[in-house]
ChimeraX commands (.cxc) that place a marker at each C-alpha (Angstrom):
marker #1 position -23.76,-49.18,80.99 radius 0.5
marker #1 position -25.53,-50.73,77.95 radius 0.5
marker #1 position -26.01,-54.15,77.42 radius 0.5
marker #1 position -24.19,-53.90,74.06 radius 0.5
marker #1 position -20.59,-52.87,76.55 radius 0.5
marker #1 position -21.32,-55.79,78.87 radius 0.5
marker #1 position -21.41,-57.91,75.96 radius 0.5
marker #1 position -18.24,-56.53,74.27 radius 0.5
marker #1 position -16.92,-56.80,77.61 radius 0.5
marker #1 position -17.89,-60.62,78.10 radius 0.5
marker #1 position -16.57,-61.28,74.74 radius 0.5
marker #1 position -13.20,-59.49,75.54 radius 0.5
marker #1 position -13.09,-61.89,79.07 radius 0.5
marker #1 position -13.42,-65.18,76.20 radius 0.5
marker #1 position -11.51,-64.55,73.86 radius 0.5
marker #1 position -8.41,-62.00,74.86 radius 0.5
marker #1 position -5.33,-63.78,75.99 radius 0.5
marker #1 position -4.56,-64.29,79.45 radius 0.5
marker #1 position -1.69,-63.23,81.32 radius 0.5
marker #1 position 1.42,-65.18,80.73 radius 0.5
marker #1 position 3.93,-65.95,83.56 radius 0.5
marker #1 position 6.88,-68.07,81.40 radius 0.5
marker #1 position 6.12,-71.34,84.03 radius 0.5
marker #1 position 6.49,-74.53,83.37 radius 0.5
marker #1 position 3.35,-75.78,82.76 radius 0.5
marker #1 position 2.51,-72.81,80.19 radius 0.5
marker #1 position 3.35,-73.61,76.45 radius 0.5
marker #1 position 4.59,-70.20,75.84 radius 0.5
marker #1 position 3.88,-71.08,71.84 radius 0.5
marker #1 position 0.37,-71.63,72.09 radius 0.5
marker #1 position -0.04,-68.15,74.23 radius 0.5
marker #1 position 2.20,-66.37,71.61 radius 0.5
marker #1 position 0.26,-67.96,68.86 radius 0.5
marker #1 position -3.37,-66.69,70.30 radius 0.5
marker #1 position -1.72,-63.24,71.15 radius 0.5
marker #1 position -1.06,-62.51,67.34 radius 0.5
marker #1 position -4.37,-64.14,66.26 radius 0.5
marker #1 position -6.20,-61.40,68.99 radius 0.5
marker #1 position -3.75,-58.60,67.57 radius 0.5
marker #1 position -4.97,-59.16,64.17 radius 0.5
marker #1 position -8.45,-60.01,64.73 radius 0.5
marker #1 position -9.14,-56.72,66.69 radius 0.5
marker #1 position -6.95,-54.77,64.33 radius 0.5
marker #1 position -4.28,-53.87,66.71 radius 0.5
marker #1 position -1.24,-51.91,65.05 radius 0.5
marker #1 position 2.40,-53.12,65.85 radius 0.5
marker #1 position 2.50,-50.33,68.73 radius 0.5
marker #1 position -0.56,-51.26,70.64 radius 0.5
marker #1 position -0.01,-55.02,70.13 radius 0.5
marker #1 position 3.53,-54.27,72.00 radius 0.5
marker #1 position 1.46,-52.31,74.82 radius 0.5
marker #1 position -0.54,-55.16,74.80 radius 0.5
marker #1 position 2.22,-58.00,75.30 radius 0.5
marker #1 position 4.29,-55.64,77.52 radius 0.5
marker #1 position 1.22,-55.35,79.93 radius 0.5
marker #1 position 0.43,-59.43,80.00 radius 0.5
marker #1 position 3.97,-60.58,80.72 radius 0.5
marker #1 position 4.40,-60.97,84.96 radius 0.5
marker #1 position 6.76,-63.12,86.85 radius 0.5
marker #1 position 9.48,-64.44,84.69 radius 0.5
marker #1 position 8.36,-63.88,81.29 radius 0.5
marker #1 position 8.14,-59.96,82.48 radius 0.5
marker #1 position 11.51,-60.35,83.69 radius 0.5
marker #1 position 12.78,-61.90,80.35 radius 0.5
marker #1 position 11.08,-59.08,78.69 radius 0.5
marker #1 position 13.18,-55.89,80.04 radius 0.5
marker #1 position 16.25,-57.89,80.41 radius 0.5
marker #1 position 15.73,-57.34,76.61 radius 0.5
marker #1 position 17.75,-54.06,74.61 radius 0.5
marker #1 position 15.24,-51.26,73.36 radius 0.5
marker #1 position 16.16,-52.37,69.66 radius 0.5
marker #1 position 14.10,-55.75,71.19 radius 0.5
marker #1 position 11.43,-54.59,73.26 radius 0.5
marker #1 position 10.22,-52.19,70.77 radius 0.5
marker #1 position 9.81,-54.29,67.59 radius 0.5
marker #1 position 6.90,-56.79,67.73 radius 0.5
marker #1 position 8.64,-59.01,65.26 radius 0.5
marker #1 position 12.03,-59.46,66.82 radius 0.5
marker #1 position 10.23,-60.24,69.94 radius 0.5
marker #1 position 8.15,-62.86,68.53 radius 0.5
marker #1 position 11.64,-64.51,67.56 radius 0.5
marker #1 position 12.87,-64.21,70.59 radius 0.5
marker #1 position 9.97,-65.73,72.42 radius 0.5
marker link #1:1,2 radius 0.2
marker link #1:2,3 radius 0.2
marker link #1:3,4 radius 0.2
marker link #1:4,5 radius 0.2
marker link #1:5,6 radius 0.2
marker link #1:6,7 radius 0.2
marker link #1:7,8 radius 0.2
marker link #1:8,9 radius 0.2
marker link #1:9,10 radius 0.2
marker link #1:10,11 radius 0.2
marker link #1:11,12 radius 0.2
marker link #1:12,13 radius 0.2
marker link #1:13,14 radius 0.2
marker link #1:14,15 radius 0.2
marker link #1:15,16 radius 0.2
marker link #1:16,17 radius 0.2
marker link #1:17,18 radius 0.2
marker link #1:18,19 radius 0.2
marker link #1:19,20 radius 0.2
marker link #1:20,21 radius 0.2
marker link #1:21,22 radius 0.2
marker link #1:22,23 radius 0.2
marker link #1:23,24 radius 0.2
marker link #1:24,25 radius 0.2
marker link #1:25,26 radius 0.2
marker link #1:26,27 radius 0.2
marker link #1:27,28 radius 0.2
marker link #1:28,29 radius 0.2
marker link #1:29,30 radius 0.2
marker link #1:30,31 radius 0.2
marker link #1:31,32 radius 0.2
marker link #1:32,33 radius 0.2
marker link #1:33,34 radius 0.2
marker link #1:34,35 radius 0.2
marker link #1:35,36 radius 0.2
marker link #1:36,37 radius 0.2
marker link #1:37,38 radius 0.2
marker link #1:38,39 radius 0.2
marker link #1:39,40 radius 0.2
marker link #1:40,41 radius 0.2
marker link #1:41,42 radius 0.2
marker link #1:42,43 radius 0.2
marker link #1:43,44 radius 0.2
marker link #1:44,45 radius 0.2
marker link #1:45,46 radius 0.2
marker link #1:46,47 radius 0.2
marker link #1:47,48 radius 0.2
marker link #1:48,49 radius 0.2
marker link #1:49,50 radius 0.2
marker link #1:50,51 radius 0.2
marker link #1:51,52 radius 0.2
marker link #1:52,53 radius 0.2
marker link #1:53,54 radius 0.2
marker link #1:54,55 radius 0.2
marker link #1:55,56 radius 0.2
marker link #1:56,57 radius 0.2
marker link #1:57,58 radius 0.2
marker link #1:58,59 radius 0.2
marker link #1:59,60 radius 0.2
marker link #1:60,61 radius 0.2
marker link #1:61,62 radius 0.2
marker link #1:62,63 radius 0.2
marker link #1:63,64 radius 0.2
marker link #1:64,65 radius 0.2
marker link #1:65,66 radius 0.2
marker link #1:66,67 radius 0.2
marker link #1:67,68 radius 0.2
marker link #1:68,69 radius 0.2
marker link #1:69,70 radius 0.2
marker link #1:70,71 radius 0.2
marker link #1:71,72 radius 0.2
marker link #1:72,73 radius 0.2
marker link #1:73,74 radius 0.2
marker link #1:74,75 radius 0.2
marker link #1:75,76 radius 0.2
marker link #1:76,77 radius 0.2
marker link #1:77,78 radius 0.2
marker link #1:78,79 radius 0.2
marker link #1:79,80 radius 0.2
marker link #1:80,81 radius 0.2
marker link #1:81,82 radius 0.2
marker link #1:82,83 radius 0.2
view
């Protein structure tokens, strides 16, 4: 490994969003708000920013999620509104 890939990969750890759960004491805003801002500021397309979310959602907010119709879960803006 190169130190250049350990350092992308640090950077990734910083700055990527975390998983989100849907508890209480997460403000579900805020994480939607920093998901879009790392979507756009690694260039992510509306497919792979889907991916993206679909993979960080657990516990609730994953069950939320595919509760959801296809016409939903496969349309980054209408899930943003439904957020």
């Amino acid at each position: 490994m190169f130190v250049n890939d350990i350092d992308d990969m640090a950077e990734e750890r910083a700055v990527g969003p975390t998983q989100f759960s849907g508890g209480v004491m997460e403000d579900g805003e805020e994480w939607f708000r920093h998901f879009l801002n790392y979507c756009n500021y690694k260039g992510y397309n509306p497919a792979k920013s889907l991916a993206l979310l679909k993979m960080l959602l657990t516990g609730a907010a994953a069950v939320w999620l595919y509760s959801l119709l296809a016409a939903t879960t496969d349309d980054i803006d209408a899930l943003k509104n439904g957020f």
